[in-house]
Structure formats: structure tokens, C-alpha cells
N, C-alpha and C positions, 0 to 999 in steps of 0.2 A: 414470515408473518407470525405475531406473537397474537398471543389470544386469551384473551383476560379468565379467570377463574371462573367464573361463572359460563362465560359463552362455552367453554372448553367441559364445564360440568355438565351445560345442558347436551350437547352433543352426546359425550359418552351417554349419558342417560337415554338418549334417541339410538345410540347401537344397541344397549343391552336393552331394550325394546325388541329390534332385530334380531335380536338371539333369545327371546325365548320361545321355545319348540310349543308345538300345540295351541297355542296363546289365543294365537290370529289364524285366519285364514290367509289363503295365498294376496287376495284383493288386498286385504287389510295392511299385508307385507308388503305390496308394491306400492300403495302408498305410505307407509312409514321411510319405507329405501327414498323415496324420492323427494318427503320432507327431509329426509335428510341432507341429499345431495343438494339441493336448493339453499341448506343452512347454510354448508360449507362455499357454494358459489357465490350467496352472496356476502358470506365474512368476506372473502380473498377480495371481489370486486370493491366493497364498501374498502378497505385498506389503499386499492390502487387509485380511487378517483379523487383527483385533487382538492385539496381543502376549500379553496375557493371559489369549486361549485357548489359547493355545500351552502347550504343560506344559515347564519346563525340564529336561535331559538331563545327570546327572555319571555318567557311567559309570567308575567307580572299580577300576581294576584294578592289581591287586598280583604282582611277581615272584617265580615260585617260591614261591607260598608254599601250601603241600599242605592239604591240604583237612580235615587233622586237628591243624590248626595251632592253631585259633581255637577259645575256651572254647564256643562253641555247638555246634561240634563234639565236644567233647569231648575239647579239651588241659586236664590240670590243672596245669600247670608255667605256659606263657604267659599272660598275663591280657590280655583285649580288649574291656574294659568298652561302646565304644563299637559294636563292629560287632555285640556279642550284645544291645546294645538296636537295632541296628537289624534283627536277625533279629525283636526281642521286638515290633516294629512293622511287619514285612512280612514275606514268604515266605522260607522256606531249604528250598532244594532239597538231596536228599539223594545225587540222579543224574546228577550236570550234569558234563560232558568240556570237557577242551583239542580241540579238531582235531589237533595236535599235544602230543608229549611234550616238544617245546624250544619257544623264543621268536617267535622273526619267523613260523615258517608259522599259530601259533594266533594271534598278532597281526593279521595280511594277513587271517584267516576272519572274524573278527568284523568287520574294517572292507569287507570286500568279500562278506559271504555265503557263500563258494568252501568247497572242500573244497583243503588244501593239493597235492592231486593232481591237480586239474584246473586251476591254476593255474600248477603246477609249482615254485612256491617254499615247497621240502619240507622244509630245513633251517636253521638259526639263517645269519645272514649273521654273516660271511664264512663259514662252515664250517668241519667240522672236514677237518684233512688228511691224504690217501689214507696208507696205512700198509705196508710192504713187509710184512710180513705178514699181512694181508688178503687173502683171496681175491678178493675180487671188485671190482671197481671200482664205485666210487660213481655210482647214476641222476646222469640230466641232468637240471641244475636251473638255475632263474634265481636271479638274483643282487640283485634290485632286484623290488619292487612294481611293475608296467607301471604309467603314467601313464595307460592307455588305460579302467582301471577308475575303474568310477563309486562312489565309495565312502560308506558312511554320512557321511560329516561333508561332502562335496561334496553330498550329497540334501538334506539339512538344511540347508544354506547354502542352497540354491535356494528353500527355503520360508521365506526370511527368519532363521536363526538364526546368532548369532555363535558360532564355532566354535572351539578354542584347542586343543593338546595339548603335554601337559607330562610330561615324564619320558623313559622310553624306547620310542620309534617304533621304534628296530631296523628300517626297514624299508627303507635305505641311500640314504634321499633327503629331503631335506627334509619334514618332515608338511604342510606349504602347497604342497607339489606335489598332494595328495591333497586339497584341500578346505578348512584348516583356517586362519584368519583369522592364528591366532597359534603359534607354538610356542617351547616352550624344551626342546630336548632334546641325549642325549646320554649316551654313556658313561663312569660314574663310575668313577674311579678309588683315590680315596678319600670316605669320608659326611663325614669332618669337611673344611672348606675349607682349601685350595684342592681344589674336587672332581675336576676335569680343565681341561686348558685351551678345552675345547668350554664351560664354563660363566663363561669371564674376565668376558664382557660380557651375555651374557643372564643371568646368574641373581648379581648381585652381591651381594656376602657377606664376612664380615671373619674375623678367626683365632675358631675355638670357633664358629661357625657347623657346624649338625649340615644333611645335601643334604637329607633328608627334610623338615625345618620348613621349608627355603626353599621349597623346591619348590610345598609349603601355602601358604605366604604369597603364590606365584605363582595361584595356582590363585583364593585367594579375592580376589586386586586383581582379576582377572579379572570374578569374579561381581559386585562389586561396582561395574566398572565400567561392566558390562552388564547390570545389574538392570533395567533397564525395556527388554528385548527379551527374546525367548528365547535361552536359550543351550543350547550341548553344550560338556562338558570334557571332555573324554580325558584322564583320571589316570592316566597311567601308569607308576605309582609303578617306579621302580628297586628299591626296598625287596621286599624281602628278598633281592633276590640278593647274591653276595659282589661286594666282599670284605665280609667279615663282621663288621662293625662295627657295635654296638649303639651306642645314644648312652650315652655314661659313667655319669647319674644313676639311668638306668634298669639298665646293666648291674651297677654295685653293687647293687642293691636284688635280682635277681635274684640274686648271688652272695650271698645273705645267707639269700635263699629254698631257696637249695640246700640251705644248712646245716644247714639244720632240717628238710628232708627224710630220710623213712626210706632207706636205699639199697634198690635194685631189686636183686635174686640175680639177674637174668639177665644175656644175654653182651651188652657195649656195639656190637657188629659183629657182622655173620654174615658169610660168603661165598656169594657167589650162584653159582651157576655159569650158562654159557650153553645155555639148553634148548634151543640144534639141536645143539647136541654132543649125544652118546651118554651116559646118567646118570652121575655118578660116585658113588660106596659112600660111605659116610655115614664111612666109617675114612677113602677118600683125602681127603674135605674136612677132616678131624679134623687129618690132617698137614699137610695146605695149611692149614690155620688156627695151627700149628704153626712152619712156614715161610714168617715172610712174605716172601717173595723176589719184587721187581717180575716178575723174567724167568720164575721159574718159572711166576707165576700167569699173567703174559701168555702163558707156552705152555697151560697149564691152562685158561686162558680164565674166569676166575673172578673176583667183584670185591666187595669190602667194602662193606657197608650198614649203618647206622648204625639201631641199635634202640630208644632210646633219647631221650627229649624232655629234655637239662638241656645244652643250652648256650648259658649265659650271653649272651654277644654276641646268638646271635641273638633270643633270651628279647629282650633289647635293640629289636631292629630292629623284631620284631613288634608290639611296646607300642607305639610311636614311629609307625609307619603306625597303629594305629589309633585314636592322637592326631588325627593328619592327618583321619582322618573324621571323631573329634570336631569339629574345630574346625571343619571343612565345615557341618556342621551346623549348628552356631553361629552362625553367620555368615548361613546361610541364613533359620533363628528370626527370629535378627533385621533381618531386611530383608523380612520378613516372605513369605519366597518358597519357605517349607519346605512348605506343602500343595500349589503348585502345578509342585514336582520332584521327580522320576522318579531313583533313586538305584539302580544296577546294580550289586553287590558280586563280583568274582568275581577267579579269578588266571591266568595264562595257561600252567599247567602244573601238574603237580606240585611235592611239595619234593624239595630238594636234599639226600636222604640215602645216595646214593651220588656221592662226590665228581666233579669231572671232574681230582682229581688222585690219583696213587695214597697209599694209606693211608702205608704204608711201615714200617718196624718201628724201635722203640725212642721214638717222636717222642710230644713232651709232651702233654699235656692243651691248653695252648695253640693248639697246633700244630694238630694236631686238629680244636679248635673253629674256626679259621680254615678247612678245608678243608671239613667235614661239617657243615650246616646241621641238620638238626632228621629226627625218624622218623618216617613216615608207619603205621606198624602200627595198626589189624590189617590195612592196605594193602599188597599185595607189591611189592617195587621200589620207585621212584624217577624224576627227571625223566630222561628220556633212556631209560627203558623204555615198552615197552606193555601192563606191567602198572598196574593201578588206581594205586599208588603214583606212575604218571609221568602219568594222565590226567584222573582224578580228581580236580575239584578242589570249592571251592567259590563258593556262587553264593549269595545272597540278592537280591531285588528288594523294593524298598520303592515302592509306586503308590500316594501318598495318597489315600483312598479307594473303591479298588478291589481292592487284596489285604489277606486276614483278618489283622489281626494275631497275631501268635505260630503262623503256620498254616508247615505243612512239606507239600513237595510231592515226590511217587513218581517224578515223571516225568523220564523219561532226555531230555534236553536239550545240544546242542553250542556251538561256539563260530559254525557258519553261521548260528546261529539268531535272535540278536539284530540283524541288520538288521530281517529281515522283524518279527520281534515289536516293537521299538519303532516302524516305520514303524505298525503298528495301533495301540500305544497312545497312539502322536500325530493318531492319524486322519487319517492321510497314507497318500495311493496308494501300492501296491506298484510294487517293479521289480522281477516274475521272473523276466525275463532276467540280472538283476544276481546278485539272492542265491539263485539256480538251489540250492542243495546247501542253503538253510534254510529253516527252516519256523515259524512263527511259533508259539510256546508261549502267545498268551495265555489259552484255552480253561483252560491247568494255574494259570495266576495268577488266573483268574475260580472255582480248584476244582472248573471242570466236568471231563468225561471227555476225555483226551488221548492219545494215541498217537501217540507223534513216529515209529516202523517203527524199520527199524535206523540204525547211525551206523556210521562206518565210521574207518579211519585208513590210513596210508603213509608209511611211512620206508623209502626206498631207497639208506639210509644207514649206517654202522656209527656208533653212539653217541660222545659225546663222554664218557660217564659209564660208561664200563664195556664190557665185550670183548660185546656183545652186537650179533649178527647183523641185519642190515637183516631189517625187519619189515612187516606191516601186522596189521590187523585188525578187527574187525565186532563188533557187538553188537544182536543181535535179542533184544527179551524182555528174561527173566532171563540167558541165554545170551552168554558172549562168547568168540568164536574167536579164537586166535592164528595166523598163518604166519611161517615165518621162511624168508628166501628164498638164503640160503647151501646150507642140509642139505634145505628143503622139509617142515621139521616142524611139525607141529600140535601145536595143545594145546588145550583146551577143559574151558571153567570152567561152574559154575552160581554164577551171582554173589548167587543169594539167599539159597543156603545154603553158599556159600563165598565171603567176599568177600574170605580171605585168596590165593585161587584157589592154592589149595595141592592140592586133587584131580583131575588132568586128570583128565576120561573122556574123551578121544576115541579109547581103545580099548573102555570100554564101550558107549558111543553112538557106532558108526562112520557111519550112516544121518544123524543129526545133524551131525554133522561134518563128513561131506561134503556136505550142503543147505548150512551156512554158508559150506564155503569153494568151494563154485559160485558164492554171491552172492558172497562177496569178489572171487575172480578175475572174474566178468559185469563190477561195478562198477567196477576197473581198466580194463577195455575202454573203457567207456563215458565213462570220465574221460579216457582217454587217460593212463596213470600210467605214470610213466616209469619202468624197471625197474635195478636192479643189472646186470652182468655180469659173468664170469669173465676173468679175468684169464691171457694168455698171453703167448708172447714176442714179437707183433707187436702187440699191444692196446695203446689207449692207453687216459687216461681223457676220460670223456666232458665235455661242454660245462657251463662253469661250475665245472666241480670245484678246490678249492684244493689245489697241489700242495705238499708242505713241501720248501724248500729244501735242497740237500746240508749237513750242515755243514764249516767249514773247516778243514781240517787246518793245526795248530799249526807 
């Protein structure tokens, strides 16, 4: 039995645990001896059990892309032939959350089980920077995924499977620090070639090369060279984030589809304003929508959201990723390894319909469509909020043979939760010390009775998408609480029969409102979640935080 450098480091590391004198108690030594012995049993066992009962693992996730994106949801603009037959062939969840409203902390949950608050890596890396006016100074955060976590593609590697991730890790270290046999990753800069100079040599490509098809083409050499073992991909497609570039033949086809569409009478943008400020009158939004003036609205605190599903480009990117599944597919059929893989659909946030650049007044239709991706309605908000619009996303699981075709599942599900749930449907031992904040859903994929309890979230951050307040928030039930930790304002939705969450009651149900936000505040305790502070004239900021440089005078 040969045994990878890592599996073989953590072991020794769990002997010389064993050997040091006085340390532990006897207790504490009988259980170390027998994590140990259990490692070793099930290296050897995981090597001896044939590949073929092994189920293969593409876990396919998509950037930004909102969860009312895709024709099974219910876009009628974008067309995603290939992801709505694979709803038409496994489960689509109707309640399934990011951990996070941005990238890297909903990224770090799903490969480590955590809650991004007990991890501490609570915001997109690098982050966004502190702001002179801002109140508070941004929670302490880490900067990098610790090496020290034991993460889904390091568990699966230990049981025999080839591991690869392709796209964007965002997670500021190599994805084979973490487990993962192969990677091509990295930040695009443009979808058509040359993408950035992080892709010269892993992802080789000639002019008219669209990132999205190479990336595919990476993903199936991959399956195809590893078809006779189990494999895990990590698809983690760039696509749909900006910059917002459709691929060409598909963005004419949708600029044709425009054309022949009826126009919508409503407004293309609204203004949100920030709900721990005090309301503003439906007249002062009227004139803020009136004037659009960066400064004003930054004292205003107010920020444009796009209402509206027609723009082209990204009509574009989303056709193109859900080529990318087709052709996974495909490829799988025919290598005849499509009944015995596990196909996880989902995206790791909201859409992007509140820019992270500001609108600005007089700017084209072009312009535009490069800054504001697509609407999430009848979802409020956007990525980089804590409402539905930034958490909300979607999720299909395709389990050949084990989930109903064309069946839709109620249950509220996170990004913690796919460690533990594919460790069962691989019928592989748990690590609840590992994925401690997840809970395994497959009770809702088998359609029996499921109660995942509440989910929680934390951003001790100010948004990169808009003047909105460091946040968390809970959802028990139908129920989901908001706190915003600037002003200490609540909001409280009933998300069954509002899931525009446009009626607070948490002055009707004050009794309510405060049950959830004791659990929210208990659960920060117990997470250890690092908090915002105020800002004075001896305060610095805290650990990890990116400062923005002065600029320089001419």
C-alpha cells in the first residue's frame, strides 16, 4: 500500500501525539491510539475496495449565478437546456443557501463543512478596503484557507480517489495544498484568450478561444484519464462572474431574442437603501432616483439594483456554462460512467444585480450590461446582501438511482452541508469533528422527513456591492432574521409568504424576534465570530483587514 505524503504526514503527526509524556491523560491516550488505528484501517480498506463501487463525484459550481437564473427556475430570457434536464433527472431544491453572500467564505464551507464564522475567513480574499467613511472598522479575518483543515477532496483522496479542481479556488493557495491531485486555477481577466497570465501555461489556448469551453475541455481530459478509478472534479466554473462576457455566437442570438421580445413597463433599477439607517419616504427615494450623484447617494447610503433579466452578454455566459454540463455529460454517457456519478449543481452566492461598481448617470446600455449581471426578483437584493437575492441560490443533485426524477425538495439546506452528505452517499465514515456546522441532507434526497433546524450567516464586513451595514443572520423555519451591526437593527421576514421579504414584522412579532436574535447572538458565542468595531481616534484596524492606499498627488 503506498500512501500519499500528506495521508503518511498526518499519521506520523497522530504518533508523535502518542509519544508525548505528560501531555494527555490515560482517557485522552486511548482515544488518540484508536484515531489512530481507525486511520490506518481505513487507508488499507479504502485501497482494497474496488473502484467500481466507488460512485464518481463532479461537483459543479457556478459563479454568481442567482438562483433565478436558470429556465427551471424560472428565467424566461436565459435558456439552460442542459441543467433543466438535469433537474428533469434528479432533485431541485427550492431552499438551499450560500454560508456566504461573496466567494471564498461560501467556497472554504463547502470544502471544509465550517460556518465562515468559525473559521474566520468571512470575506472574498483580498477584500474589500476599509473606507473613511465608514463607521466601523472591519471584524478580524484570515486571509488564506489554514492548511491545517482537513478538507473534502483531502477525505476522498485518502479513500482512493483522484481529485482535480478547475476554475476559481479563490482560496489564496494553491487547491493541492488542500487535497487536490491536479488544479488549473485562477483569475480571469478576460473569457476570450489570452485569459490572464495565471492561465500562459496550465490552460493552453489560441486567439477565439472562449475560458469557459477550455476550462470544460480541462475538466473532461481529466475524467477521461481517470475513468477507471473514482474521481472528484471541483468545477468551479468562473463563469458567470464579470467581466461580462458572453461568448459572441451566443450573445447575438440573444440580442435577436431581445428584439422580439414585448418591453417590460417597469423601472430597469430601483434604489435600495440601507435598512439600519432610519426609512427614507418613498418622495426622498423618488429624488435620489432623480439624482444620480455618486456622492450624494454614498451620503444617502442607497444603491441601484437591477430589475430586470435582458442582458445579452450575460444571456451569453449563462448558455455557455450550461454547455459545459452538457458536454460533462456527454462524455460521461459515453464512457459509460454516467450511472455511477454523483452530479452536484449549485452556485456559491447570489447574482450580481447590484453592481460592485456604481451605476453612475447618463452611461449606455453597454456600459451597463458590463457592470449589472442579471435580476434576481421576486428575490430582494443581491450578492453581497443578506437578503434572499445574495443567499439564495440553486442546487440540483442528480444520484443515479437514488433521487426521483423530476422530484423538488422544501428543504432548507447550506453550503456546510455537502461534506457530510456526500461522505453518506459514498458510504464513507463521517468527520464530525471536521464538518462540525453540516449536516447531511440525504434523508430530503431519499424524500423522507428532514429538518436541517436553523442556518445561520456573518459578515463582519461592509459589502463590496453597495453602502450596506456588516450583517448576520438566522433562519429557523419559514422565519428568517436579519441584524445589522452598525445601528443594531432588526428585520424579520416570513419567507413563506413573503419571499420578496418586503414586510418586516419584527415590530409586529417583537417575542419572535427576539427568540431569533438570542439564537443568532448564543451562536456567534459559540463560533467564536469576530465582530465589527467602532471607529476612533486611536483605533486601528484589525487583523488581516486591506487598507486602501493614499492616492498620489499630481
Amino acid at each position: 500500500m503506498r500512501l500519499s505524503y500528506k495521508r503518511t504526514k498526518s499519521l506520523k503527526q497522530m504518533r508523535r501525539s502518542n509519544d508525548a509524556p505528560h501531555s494527555r491523560d490515560r482517557t485522552e491516550m486511548k482515544k488518540i491510539n484508536l484515531l489512530w488505528l481507525c486511520a490506518v484501517i481505513t487507508l488499507i480498506t479504502s485501497e482494497q475496495v474496488s473502484a467500481t463501487d466507488k460512485p464518481n463525484v463532479i461537483f459543479f459550481l457556478v459563479d454568481d449565478l442567482g438562483q433565478r437564473d436558470l429556465g427551471c427556475y424560472g428565467s424566461e430570457f436565459y435558456e439552460t437546456p442542459a441543467i433543466d434536464q438535469l433537474a428533469k433527472e434528479g432533485m431541485r431544491f427550492e431552499n438551499a443557501y450560500s454560508t456566504c453572500h461573496v466567494c471564498s467564505p461560501s467556497r472554504a464551507s463547502i470544502l471544509t463543512g465550517k460556518y465562515p464564522a468559525r473559521t474566520n475567513l468571512t470575506e472574498w480574499l483580498g477584500g474589500r478596503p476599509e473606507r473613511d467613511y465608514e463607521k466601523l472598522h472591519h471584524g478580524e479575518k484570515i486571509t488564506a484557507l489554514p492548511e491545517s483543515e482537513v478538507t473534502l477532496a483531502e477525505t476522498l483522496k485518502s479513500h482512493g480517489y483522484a481529485t482535480a479542481n478547475y476554475g476559481k479556488a479563490h482560496l489564496n493557495k494553491d487547491p493541492t495544498t488542500y487535497g487536490f491531485d491536479e488544479a488549473i486555477t485562477g483569475w480571469v481577466r478576460s473569457y476570450y484568450h489570452p485569459f490572464s497570465p495565471t492561465y500562459s501555461k496550465t490552460l493552453p489556448a489560441q486567439k477565439g478561444d472562449y475560458y469557459t469551453d477550455k476550462l470544460t475541455d480541462a475538466a473532461i481530459d481529466f475524467i477521461e484519464r481517470n475513468q477507471d478509478q473514482p474521481f472528484f472534479v471541483h468545477l468551479e466554473h468562473f463563469s458567470v462572474h464579470d467581466p461580462i462576457q458572453g461568448r459572441k455566437d451566443l450573445v447575438q442570438k440573444y440580442q435577436s431574442k431581445l428584439e422580439t421580445m414585448k418591453a417590460d413597463g417597469g423601472p430597469d433599477y430601483i434604489l435600495e437603501p440601507n435598512p439600519d439607517d432610519p426609512a427614507l419616504s418613498k418622495e426622498a427615494i423618488k429624488s435620489l432616483e432623480g439624482n444620480d450623484d455618486h456622492s450624494l447617494h454614498q451620503n444617502s447610503r442607497v444603491w441601484w439594483v437591477k430589475q430586470k433579466q435582458d442582458n445579452v452578454e450575460f444571456a451569453g455566459m449563462v448558455e455557455a456554462t450550461d454547455e459545459s454540463l452538457g458536454r460533462i455529460r456527454a462524455k460521461l454517457k459515453e464512457l459509460n460512467l454516467e450511472r455511477n456519478t454523483i452530479i452536484i449543481f449549485t452556485s456559491d452566492n447570489g447574482g450580481m444585480s447590484a453592481s460592485n461598481q456604481y451605476r453612475g448617470v447618463n452611461h449606455t446600455r453597454e456600459t451597463l450590461d458590463a457592470r449589472y449581471a442579471s435580476s434576481n426578483l421576486p428575490l430582494r437584493g443581491a450578492k453581497g446582501w443578506n437578503y434572499e437575492g445574495g443567499i439564495r441560490v440553486p442546487l440540483i443533485v442528480h444520484w443515479p438511482g437514488k433521487t426521483a426524477a423530476s422530484s423538488m425538495s422544501p428543504a432548507v439546506v447550506t453550503g456546510t452541508d455537502y461534506y457530510p452528505t456526500l461522505l453518506e452517499m459514498l458510504n464513507l465514515p463521517d468527520l464530525p469533528e471536521q464538518h462540525i456546522d453540516g449536516q447531511s441532507f440525504v434523508p430530503a434526497l431519499m424524500a423522507e422527513s428532514y429538518d436541517r433546524g436553523p442556518i445561520y450567516w456573518h459578515f463582519p464586513h461592509y459589502s463590496n456591492h453597495g453602502y450596506q451595514s456588516p450583517g448576520g443572520a438566522i433562519r429557523l423555519g419559514q422565519y428568517k432574521l436579519l441584524e445589522y451591526y452598525e445601528n443594531g437593527t432588526v428585520q424579520l421576514f416570513d419567507l413563506e409568504n413573503d419571499i420578496g421579504e418586503r414586510n418586516d414584522l419584527s415590530k409586529s412579532q417583537p417575542a419572535r424576534a427576539a427568540e431569533l436574535r438570542k439564537m443568532l447572538v448564543d451562536w456567534r458565542k459559540q463560533v467564536d465570530a469576530k465582530m465589527p468595531f467602532p471607529k476612533t481616534a486611536t483605533s486601528k484596524p484589525a487583523r488581516g483587514a486591506r487598507i486602501e492606499k493614499p492616492k498620489q498627488s499630481k
